[in-house]
BAVEX-754671 format. One record per atom (N, C-alpha, C): z, y, x; residue in one letter. Coordinates in steps of 0.001 Angstrom, whole numbers, plus 500000, padded with zeros to 6 digits. Layout:
ZYXa/...
END
This chain:
458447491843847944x/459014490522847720x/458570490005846356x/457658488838846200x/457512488210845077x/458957487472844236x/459042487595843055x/460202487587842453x/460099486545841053x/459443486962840190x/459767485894839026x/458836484383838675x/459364484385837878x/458288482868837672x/456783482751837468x/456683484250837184x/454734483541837102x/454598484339838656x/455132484514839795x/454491484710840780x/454309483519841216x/453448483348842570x/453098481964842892x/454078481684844371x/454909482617844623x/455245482011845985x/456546482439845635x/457581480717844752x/458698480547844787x/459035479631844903x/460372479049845584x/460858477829845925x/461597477122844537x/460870475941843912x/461631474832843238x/461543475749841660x/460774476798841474x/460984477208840461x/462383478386840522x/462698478836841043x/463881479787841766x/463566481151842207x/463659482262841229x/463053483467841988x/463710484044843037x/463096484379844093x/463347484729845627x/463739486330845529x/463153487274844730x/463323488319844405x/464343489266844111x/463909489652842834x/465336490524841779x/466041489344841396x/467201489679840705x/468563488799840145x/467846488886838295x/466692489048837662x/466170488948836174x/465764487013835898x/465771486151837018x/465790484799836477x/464411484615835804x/463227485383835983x/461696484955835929x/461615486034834764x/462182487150834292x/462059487514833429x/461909489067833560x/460728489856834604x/461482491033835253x/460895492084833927x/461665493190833665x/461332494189832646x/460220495450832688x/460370495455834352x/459472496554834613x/457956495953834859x/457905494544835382x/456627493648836171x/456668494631837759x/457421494896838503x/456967495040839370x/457169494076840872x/457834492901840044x/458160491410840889x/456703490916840817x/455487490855839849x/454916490018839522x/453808490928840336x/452585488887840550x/451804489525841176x/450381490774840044x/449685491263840857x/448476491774840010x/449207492278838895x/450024493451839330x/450974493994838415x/450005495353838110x/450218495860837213x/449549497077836333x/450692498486836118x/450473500021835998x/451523500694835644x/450893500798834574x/451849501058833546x/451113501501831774x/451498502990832053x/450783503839832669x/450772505265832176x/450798506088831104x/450106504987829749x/451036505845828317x/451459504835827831x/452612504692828253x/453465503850827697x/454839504179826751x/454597505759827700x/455790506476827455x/455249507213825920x/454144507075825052x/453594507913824387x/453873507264823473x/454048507992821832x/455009507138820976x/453641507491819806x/452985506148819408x/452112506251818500x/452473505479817155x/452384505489816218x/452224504449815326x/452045502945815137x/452389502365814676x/452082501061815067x/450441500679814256x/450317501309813333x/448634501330812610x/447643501694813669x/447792502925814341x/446832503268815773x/447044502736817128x/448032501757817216x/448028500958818672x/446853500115818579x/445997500131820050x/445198499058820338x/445732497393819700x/445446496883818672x/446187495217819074x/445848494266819439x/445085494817820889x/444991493425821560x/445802493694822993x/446389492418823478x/447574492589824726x/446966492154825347x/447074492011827015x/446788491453827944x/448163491258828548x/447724489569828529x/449058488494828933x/448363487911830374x/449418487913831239x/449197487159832754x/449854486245832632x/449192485036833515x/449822483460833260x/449841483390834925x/450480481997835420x/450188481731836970x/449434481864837493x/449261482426838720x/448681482858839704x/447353483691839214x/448188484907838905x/447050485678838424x/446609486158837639x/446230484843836841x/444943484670835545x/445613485495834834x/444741486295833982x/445159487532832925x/444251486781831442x/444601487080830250x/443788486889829118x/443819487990828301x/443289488300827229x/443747489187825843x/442951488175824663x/444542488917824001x/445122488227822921x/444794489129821577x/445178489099820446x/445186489621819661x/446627489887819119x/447170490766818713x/448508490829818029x/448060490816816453x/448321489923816451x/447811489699814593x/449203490068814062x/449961489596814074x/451668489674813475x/452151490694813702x/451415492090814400x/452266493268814637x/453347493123815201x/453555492153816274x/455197492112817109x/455243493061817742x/456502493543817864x/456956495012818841x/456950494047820541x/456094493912821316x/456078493515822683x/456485494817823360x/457091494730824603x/457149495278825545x/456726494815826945x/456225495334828137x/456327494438829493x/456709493458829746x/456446492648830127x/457293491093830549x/457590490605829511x/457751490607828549x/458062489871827517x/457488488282827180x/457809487088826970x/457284486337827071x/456771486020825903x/455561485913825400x/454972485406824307x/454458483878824405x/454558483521823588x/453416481745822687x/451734482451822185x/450975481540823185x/449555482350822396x/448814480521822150x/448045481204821274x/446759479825821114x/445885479845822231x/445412478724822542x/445167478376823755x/443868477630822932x/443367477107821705x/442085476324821515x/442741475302820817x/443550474268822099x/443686472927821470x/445162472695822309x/446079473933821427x/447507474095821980x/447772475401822137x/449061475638822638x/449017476913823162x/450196476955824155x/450205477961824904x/450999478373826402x/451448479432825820x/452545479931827327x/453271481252827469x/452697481849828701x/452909482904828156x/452717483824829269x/453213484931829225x/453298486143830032x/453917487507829663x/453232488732829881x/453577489917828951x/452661490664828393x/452775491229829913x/451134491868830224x/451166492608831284x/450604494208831416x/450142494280830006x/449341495605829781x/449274496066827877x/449433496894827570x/448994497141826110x/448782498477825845x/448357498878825175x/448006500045824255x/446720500427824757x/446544501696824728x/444858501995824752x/444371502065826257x/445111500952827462x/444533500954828793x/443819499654828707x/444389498357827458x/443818497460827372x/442243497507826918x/442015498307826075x/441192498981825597x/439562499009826850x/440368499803827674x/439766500246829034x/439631499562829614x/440495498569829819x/439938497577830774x/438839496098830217x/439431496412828806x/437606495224828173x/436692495699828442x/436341497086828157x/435201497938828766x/435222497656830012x/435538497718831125x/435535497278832197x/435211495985832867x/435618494991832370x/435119493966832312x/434288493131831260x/433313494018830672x/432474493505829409x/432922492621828714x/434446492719828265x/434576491411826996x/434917492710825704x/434036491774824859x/433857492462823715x/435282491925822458x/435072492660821945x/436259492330820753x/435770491958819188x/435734490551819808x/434512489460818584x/436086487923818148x/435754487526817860x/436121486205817023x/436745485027817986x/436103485399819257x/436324484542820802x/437522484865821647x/438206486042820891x/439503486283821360x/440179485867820423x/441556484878820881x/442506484379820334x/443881484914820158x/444260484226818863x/445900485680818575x/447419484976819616x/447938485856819121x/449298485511819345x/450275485000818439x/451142483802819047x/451478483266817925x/452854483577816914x/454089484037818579x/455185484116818099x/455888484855819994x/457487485244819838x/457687485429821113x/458395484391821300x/458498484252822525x/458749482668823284x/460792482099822970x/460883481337822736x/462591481200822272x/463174480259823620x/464062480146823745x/464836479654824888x/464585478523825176x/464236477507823931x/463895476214824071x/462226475989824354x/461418477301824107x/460363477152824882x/460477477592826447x/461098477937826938x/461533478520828215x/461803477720828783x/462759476380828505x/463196475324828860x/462254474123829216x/460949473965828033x/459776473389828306x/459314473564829145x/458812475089829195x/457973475466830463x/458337475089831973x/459949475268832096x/460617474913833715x/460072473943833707x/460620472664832506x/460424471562832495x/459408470973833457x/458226471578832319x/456545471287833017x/456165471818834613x/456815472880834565x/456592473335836352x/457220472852837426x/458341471960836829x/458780471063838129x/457498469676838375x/456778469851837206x/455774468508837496x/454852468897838167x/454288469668838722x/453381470964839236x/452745470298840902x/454421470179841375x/454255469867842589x/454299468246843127x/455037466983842256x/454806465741842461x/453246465645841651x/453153465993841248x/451169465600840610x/450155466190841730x/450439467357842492x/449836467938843343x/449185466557844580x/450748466287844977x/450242465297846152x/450192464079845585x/450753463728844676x/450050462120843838x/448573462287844106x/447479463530843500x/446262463767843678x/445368463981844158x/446397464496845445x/446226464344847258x/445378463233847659x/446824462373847590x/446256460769847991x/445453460096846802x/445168460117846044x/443925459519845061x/442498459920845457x/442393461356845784x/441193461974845914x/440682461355847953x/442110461225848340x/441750460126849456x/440958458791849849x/441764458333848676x/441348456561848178x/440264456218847974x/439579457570846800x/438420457699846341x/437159458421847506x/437293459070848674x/436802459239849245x/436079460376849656x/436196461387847862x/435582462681848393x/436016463762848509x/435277464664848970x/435092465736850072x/435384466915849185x/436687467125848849x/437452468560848172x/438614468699848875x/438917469840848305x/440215469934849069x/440735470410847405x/442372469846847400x/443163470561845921x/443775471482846649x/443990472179845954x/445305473803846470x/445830474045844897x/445701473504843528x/447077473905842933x/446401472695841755x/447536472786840921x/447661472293839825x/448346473251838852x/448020473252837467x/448590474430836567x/448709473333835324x/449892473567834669x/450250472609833532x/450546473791832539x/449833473042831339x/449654474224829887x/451536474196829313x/452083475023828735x/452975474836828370x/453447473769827192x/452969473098826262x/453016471988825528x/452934470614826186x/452428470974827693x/452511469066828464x/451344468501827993x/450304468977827521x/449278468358826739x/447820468399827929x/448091469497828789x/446570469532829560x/447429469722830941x/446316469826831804x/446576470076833154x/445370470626834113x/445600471470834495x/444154472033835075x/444614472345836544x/443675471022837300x/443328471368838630x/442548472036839391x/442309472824840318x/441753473875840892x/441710473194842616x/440401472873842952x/439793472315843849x/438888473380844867x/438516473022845560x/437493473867847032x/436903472906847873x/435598473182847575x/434333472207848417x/433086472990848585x/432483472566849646x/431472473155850544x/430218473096849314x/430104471311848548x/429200470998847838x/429492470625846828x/428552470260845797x/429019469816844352x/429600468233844601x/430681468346843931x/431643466635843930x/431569466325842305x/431178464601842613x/431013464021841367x/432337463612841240x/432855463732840159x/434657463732839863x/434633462832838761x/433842462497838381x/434174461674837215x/434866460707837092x/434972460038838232x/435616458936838316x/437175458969838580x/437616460268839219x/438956461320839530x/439557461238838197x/438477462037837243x/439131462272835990x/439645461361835214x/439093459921835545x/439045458995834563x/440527458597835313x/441126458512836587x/441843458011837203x/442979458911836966x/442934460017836384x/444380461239837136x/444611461256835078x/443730460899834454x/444107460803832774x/444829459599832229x/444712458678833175x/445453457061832673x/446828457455833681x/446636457982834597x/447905458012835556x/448983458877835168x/448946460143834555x/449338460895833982x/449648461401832246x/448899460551831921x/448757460375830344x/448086461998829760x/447947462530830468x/447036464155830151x/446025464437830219x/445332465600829288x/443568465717829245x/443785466653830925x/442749466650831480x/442609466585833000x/441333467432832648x/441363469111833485x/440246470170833703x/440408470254834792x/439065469879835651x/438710470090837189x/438058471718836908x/438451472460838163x/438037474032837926x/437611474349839635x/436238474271839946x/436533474865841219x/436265476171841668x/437251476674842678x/437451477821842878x/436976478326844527x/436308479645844540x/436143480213846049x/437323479548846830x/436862479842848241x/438091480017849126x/438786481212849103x/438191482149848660x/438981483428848987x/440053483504847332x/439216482676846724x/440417482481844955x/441939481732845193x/441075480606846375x/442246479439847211x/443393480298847490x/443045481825848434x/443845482057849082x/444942483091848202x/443937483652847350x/444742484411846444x/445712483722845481x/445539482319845245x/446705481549844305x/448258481517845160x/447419481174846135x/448376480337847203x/449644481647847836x/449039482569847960x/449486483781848526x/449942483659850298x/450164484665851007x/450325484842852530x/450250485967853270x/450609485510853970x/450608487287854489x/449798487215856017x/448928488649855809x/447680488577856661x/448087489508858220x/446810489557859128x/446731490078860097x/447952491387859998x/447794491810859520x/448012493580859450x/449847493427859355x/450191492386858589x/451745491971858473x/452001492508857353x/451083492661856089x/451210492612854978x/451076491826853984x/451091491780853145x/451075490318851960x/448907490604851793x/448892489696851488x/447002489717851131x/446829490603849842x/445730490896850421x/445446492107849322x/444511491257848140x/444417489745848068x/443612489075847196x/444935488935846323x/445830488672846638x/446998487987846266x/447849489496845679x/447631490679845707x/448460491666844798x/448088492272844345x/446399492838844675x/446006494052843637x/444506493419843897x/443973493268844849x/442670492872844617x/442023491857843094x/441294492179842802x/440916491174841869x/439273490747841873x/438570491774842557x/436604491463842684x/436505490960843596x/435930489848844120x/435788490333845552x/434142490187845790x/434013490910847093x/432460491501846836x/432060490530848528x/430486490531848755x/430540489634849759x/430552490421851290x/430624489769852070x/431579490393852993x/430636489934854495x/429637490593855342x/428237490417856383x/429009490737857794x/428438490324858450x/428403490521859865x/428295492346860461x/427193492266859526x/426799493456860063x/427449494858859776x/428794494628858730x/430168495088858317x/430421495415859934x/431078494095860760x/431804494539861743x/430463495058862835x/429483495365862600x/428692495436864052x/428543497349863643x/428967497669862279x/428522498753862244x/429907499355862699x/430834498999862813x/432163499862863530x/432752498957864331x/431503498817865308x/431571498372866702x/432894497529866781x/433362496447866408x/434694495401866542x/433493494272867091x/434091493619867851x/433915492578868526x/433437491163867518x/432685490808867614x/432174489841866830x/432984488074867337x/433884488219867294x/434624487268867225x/435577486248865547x/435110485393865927x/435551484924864166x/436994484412864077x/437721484354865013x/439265484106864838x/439919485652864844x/439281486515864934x/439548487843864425x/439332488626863435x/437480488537863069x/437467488951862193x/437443487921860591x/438335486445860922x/438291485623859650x/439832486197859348x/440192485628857700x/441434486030857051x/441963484760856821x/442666484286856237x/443684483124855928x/442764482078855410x/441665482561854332x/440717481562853696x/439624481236854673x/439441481954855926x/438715481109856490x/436751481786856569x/437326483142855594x/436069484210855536x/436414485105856334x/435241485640856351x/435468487117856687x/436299488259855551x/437337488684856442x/438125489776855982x/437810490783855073x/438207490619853679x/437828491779852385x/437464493265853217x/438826493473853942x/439106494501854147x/438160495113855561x/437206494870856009x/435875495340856589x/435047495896855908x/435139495452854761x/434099496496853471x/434918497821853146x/436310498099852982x/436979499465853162x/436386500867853778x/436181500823855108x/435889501779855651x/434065501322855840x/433602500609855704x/432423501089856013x/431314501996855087x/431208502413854366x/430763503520853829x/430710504584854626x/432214504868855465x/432673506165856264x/431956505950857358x/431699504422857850x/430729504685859583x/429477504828859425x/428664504329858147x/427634504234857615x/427004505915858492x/428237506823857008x/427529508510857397x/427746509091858624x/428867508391859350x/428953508587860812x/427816508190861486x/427562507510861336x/426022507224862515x/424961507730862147x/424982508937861108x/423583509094860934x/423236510159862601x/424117510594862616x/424434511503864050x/423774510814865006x/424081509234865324x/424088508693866476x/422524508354866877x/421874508573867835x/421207508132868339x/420881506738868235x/419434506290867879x/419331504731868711x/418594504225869711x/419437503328870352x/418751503349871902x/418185502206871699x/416829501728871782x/416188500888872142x/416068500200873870x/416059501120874179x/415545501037876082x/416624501674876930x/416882500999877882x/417960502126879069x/417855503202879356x/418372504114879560x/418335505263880237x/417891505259881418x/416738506204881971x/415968506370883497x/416694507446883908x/416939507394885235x/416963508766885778x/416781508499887230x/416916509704887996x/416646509349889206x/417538508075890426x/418248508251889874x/419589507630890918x/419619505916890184x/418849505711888851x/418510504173888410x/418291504270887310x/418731503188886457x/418648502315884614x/420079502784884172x/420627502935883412x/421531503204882908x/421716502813881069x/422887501603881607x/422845501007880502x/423962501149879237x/423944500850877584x/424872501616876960x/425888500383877166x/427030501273877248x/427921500033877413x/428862500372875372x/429268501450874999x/430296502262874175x/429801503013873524x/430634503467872164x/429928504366871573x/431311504732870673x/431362506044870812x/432137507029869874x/431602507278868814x/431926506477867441x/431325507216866486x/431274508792866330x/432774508479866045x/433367509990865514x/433160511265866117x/433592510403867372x/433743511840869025x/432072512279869078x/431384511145868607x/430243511084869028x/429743511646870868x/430664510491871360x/430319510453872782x/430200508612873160x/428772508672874021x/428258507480874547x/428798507099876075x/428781505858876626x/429115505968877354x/427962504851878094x/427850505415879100x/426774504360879821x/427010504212881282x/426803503477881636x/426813502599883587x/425594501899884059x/425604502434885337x/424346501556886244x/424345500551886593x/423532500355886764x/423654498694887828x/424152498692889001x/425263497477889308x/425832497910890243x/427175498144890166x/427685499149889263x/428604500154888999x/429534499343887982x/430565499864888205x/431673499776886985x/432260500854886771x/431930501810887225x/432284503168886574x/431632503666885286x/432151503831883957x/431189504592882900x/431328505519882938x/429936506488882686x/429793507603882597x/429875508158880756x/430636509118880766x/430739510102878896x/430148510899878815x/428834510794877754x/428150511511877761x/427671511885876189x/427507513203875631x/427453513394874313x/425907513039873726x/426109512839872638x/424871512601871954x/423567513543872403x/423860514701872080x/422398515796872396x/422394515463873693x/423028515174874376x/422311514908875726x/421747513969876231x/422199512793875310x/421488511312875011x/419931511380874361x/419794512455873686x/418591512931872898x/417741513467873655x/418235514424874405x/417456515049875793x/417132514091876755x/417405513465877170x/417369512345878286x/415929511185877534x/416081510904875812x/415474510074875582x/413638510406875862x/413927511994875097x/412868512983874765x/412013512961876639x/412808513161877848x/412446513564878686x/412022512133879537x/412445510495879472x/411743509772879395x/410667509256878490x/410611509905877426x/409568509258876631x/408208510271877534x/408514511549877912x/407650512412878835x/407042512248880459x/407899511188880597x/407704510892881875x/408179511538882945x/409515512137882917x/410361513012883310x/411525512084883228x/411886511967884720x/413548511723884736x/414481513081885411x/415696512657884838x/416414513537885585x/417162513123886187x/418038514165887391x/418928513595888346x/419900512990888274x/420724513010887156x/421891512349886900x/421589512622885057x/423093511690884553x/422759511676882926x/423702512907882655x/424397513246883600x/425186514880883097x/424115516234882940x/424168517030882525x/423605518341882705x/422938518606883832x/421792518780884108x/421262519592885383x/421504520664885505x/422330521211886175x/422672522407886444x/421446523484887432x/420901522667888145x/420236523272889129x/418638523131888245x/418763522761887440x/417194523455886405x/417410524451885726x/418286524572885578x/418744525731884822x/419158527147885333x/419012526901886251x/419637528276887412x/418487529095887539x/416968528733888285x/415964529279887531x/416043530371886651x/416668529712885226x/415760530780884454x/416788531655883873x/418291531494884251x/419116531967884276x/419242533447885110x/418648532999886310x/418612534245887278x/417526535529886750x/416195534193886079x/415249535365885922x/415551536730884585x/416648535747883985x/417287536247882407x/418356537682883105x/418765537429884051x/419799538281884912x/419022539493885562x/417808539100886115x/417458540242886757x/416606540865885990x/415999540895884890x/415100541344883854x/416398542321883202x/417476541580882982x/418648542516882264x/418903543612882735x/418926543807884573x/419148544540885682x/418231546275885564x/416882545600885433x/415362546213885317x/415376547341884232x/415703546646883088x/415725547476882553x/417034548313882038x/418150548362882881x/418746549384882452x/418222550364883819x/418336551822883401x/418527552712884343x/419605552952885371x/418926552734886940x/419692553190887997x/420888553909887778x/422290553687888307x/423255554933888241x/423441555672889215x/423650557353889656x/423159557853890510x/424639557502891364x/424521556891892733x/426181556902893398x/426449557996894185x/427677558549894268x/428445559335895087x/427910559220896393x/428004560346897722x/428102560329899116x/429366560200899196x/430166559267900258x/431183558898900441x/431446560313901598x/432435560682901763x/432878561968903134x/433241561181903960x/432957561140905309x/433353560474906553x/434347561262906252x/435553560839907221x/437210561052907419x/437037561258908780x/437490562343909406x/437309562998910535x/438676562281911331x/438050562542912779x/439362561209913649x/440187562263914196x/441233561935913843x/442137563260914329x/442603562959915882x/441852561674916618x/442895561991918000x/441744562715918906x/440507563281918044x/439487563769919066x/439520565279918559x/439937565788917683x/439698566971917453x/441531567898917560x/441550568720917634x/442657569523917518x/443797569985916748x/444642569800916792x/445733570296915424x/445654571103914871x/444839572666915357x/444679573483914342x/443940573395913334x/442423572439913728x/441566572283912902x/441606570854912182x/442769570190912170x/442786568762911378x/442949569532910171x/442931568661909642x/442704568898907971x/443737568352907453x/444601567167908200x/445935566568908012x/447067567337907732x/446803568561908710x/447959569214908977x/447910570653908264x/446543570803907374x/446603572060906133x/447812571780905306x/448178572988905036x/449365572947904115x/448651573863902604x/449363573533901818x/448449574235900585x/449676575631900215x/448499576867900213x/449220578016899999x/448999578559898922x/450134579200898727x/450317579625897586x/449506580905896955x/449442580643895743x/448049581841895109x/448316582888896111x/449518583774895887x/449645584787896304x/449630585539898139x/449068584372898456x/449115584358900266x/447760584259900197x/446952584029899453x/445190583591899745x/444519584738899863x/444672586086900059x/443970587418900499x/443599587146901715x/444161587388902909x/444036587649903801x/443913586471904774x/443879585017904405x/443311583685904890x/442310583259904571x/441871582569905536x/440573581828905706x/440944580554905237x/440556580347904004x/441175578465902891x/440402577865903767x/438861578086904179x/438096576383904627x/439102576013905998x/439174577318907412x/440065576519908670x/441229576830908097x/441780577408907760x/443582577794907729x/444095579171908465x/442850579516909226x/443758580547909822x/444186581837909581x/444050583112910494x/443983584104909581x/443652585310909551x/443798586233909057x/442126587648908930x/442967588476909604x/442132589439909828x/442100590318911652x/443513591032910929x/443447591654909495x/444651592842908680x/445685592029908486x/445425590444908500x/447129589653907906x/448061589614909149x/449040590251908574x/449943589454910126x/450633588263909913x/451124588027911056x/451624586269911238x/452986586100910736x/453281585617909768x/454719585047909154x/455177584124909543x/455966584333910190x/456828582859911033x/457544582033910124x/457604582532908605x/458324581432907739x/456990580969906823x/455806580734907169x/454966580163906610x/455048578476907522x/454494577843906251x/454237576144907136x/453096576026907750x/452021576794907488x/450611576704908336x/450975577621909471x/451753578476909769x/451474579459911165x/452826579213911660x/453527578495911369x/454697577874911960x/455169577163913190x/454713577858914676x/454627576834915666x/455421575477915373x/457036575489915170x/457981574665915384x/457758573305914653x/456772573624913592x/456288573011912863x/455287572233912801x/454244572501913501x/452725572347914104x/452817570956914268x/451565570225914928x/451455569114914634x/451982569188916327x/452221567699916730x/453031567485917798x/451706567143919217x/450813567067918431x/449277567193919481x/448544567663919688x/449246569455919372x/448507570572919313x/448377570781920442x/447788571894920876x/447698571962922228x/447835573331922184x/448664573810923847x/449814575479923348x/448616576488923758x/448185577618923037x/448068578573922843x/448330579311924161x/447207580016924829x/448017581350926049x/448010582614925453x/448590582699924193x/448844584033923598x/449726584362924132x/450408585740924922x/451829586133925085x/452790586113923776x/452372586452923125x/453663586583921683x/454094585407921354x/453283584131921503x/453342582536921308x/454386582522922185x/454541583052923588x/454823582902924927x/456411583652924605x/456682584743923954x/457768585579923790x/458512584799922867x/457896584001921923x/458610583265920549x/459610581944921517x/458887581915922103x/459471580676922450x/460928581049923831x/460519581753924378x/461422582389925429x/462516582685924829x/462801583219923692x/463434584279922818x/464622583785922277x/465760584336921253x/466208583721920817x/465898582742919776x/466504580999919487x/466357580889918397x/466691581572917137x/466096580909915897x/466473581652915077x/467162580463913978x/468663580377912876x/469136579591912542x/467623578712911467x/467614577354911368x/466976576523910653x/467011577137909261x/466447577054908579x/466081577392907308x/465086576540906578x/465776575353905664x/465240573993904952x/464199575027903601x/462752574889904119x/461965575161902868x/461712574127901751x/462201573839900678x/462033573109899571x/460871573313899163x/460316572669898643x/459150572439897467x/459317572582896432x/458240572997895355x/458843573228894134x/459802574170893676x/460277573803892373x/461628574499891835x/462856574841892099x/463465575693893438x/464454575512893915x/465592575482893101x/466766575027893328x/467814574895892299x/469131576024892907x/469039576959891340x/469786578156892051x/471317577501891820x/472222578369892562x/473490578153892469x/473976579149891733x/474994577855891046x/475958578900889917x/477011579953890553x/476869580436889591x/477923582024890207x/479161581417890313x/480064581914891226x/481258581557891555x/482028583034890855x/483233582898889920x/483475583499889666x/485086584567890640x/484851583629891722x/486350583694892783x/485194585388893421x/484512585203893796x/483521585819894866x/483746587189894106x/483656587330892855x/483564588824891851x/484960589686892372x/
END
C-alpha cells in the first residue's frame, strides 16, 4: 500500500497508507524505497559520507551535500538549493551506501552537487500542501490548452517546486513538439517559469503508478529504476504467443519483465535442436507443432492428424541425421524392430562362448499298474542298518539263511500293497487260515516310553 506524500498514488493529498500524515520514519510507505544496512553502525560525525540522497515526487532521487553537519535520519524532511530556489524533499539514503551508489551511477563529487539548506519547519510543510493542491487544476487547465493549440503530446503530470516559483511539466510524444508557443501561454496563465521535460512511456507509467498483469503493483513504479530495451525475440525465445494485448504492460510496451528469465532459456536451448525442414518418415511429413524447453521433449503431428506425437530430443537428432542420409524411418518413436537384429546377434555370441553345462539323465518312473507289488519300488520300505545282512536292498526280498519276520513292513503280507497278487506258497496259505494275531501299531522313529507307574511296584 502506497502511503505518504511523496508517493504518487494518493487521493487530494491524503495518505491512503500508515496513520504518519506523509511523514513515514522507516520509508517503507514510499515509493523506490532503499534499506540502509549500516545504518545501525555508529561512526563519527567527521567520517560520515556528507552527501544524502533526498527523493522528491514520483521517484526522482538527488544528492545533496550536508554542509551544516545536520543529524538527518530517514524520512526526514529537508530544504535543499535547487539553482534558482529551493524544494523539500526527504532523506532516502546516507552514509557510506550513498557513496556506492554515485559510483554506480557515475556522478562524481565536484562543485555540481548542491548543499542542503536547513530541515523543513511546519510552515514549510504547509507551503508545500499548499502547492500540491495546484498540481491537479493546472494539470487539466493544460489539457485543454495543448488542445486549442493543436499538438500531438500527451501530459501525465505536473510537479510544482516548493517556493511556487517553477513548475515542471512532464509530457509523451511519438515526435519532437515545438512548444514554444505552450510555454509562452501556460507562463502568462499561471504567472510561473514553465520546464517542459519529456519523458518515455514506460517513465509515464512509472510516475503514474498501477498495478499490472500478474496483480501486483508495477515493478517501474517500486524498485525498478533502468529500464533496458525490451525485443520480440524475448518472447519467441520462451515460446509465449506473440500476441501484443498480452505481451504489452500498462505503458503500452512490451513487458520489462520478459527480459527476467531469458538468460535461463537462452542456456536451455543450447540442448534443443533446430529444425529447419519437417520430419520424413515412412507413414508421411511430420510437422513441429511444441517444444519443451526444459523436459526437452518435442512434439510433432502429420498431416491430416490432430494427434501429437512426444518425442525427445536425441531422437529428433537421429531422425534429422537419418534424413539428411536418405533414410526414413517407420514411425518418429524408436524402431524397435532394427534393433532386434543386433540384439539377438549380441545374445547368441554371449551363448558361444560360455561353455556347455553337462545335464543330468532324467530316470523314467516305472508304471506301477503294469508291474507287480513285490517289485514296485512304491511299496519298498527302508530297513534298518541292522536287518541289511541277509536282504537283497536293490528287490527287497530275501537270502536263502534269513528267515521271514512277520513283524517286518517289507515281508508283511497284511500289509502288502492291495494289487499284489497271492503267492501259492503253503506257509502264505497256513498264515492266513490260522489264527489272527492281536494288531500291533509300529511307530516310526523315537518311540515314547511310558512312565513307571508307581501303583504296579
Amino acid at each position: 500500500m502506497m502511503g505518504c506524500q511523496s508517493c504518487s498514488t494518493m487521493a487530494c493529498g491524503v495518505p491512503t497508507g500508515c496513520g504518519s500524515n506523509g511523514d513515514c520514519q522507516t520509508g517503507g510507505c514510499n515509493k523506490l524505497n532503499a534499506f540502509d544496512w549500516l545504518g545501525d553502525m555508529d561512526l563519527p560525525s567527521s567520517q560520515r559520507f556528507n552527501i544524502i540522497e533526498i527523493k522528491f515526487k514520483g521517484g526522482r532521487k538527488g544528492y545533496f551535500k550536508n554542509t551544516h553537519h545536520l543529524e538527518t535520519y530517514i524520512g526526514d524532511p529537508l530544504v535543499v538549493d535547487t539553482g534558482n530556489g529551493h524544494h523539500i524533499g526527504h532523506v532516502s539514503l546516507q552514509g557510506d551506501l550513498v557513496r556506492l551508489q554515485m559510483i554506480k551511477k557515475n556522478i562524481e563529487d565536484d562543485e555540481s552537487i548542491l548543499s542542503i539548506l536547513r530541515h523543513a519547519t511546519p510552515k514549510d510543510l504547509e507551503k508545500l500542501a499548499m502547492v500540491k493542491n495546484r498540481e491537479i487544476p493546472t494539470l487539466y487547465k493544460t489539457r485543454e490548452i495543448i488542445q486549442d493549440i493543436g499538438l500531438e503530446m500527451k501530459l501525465s503530470d505536473v510537479d510544482f517546486q516548493a517556493d511556487n516559483s517553477k513548475a515542471t511539466f512532464y509530457y509523451s510524444a511519438d515526435d519532437r513538439v515545438d512548444f514554444r508557443q505552450l510555454i509562452k501561454v501556460l507562463a502568462s496563465e499561471f504567472k510561473i517559469r514553465v520546464e517542459m521535460r519529456q519523458i518515455s512511456l514506460r517513465q509515464e507509467a512509472s510516475r503514474l503508478g498501477g498495478i499490472g498483469s500478474c496483480g501486483r503493483e508495477l515493478c517501474c513504479s517500486t524498485w525498478l529504476t533502468e529500464f533496458k530495451s525490451v525485443s520480440t525475440s524475448a518472447a519467441r525465445y520462451q515460446n509465449l504467443s506473440l500476441n501484443p494485448s498480452k505481451l504489452s504492460g500498462q505503458c503500452g510496451r512490451l513487458k520489462c519483465c520478459l527480459n527476467y528469465e531469458l538468460e535461463t532459456y537462452i542456456d536451455a536451448l543450447v540442448d534443443i535442436p533446430m529444425i529447419d525442414k519437417n520430419l520424413r518418415t515412412q507413414k508421411g511429413e511430420a510437422q513441429l507443432q511444441k517444444v519443451d524447453i526444459f523436459r526437452k521433449r518435442m512434439w510433432f503431428s502429420f498431416q491430416g492428424e490432430t494427434t501429437w506425437h512426444a518425442i525427445s530430443t536425441e531422437r529428433v537428432e537421429e531422425v534429422s541425421r537419418m534424413n539428411a542420409k536418405g533414410k526414413f524411418p517407420e514411425t518418429l518413436e524408436e524402431d524397435i524392430e532394427e534393433k532386434a537384429p543386433a540384439f539377438q546377434e549380441q545374445k547368441l555370441s554371449s551363448v558361444l562362448d560360455k561353455q556347455p553345462l553337462p545335464q543330468k539323465k532324467k530316470k523314467k518312473k516305472p508304471d506301477n499298474r503294469q508291474k507287480s507289488g513285490q517289485n514296485n519300488p512304491q511299496n519298498k520300505r527302508k530297513q534298518h542298518p541292522q536287518n541289511k545282512k541277509g536282504g537283497n536292498q536293490k528287490t527287497g526280498g530275501q537270502g536263502p539263511q534269513q528267515k521271514a519276520n512277520p513283524n517286518k513292513k517289507g515281508n508283511n503280507p497284511q500289509k502288502g500293497n492291495k494289487n499284489q497278487v497271492p503267492s501259492n506258497n503253503p506257509q502264505n496259505q497256513k498264515k492266513k487260515d490260522g489264527p489272527k494275531r492281536p494288531f500291533k501299531p509300529n511307530f516310526k522313529g523315537n518311540k515314547r516310553r511310558k512312565k513307571p507307574n508307581n501303583n504296579d511296584e
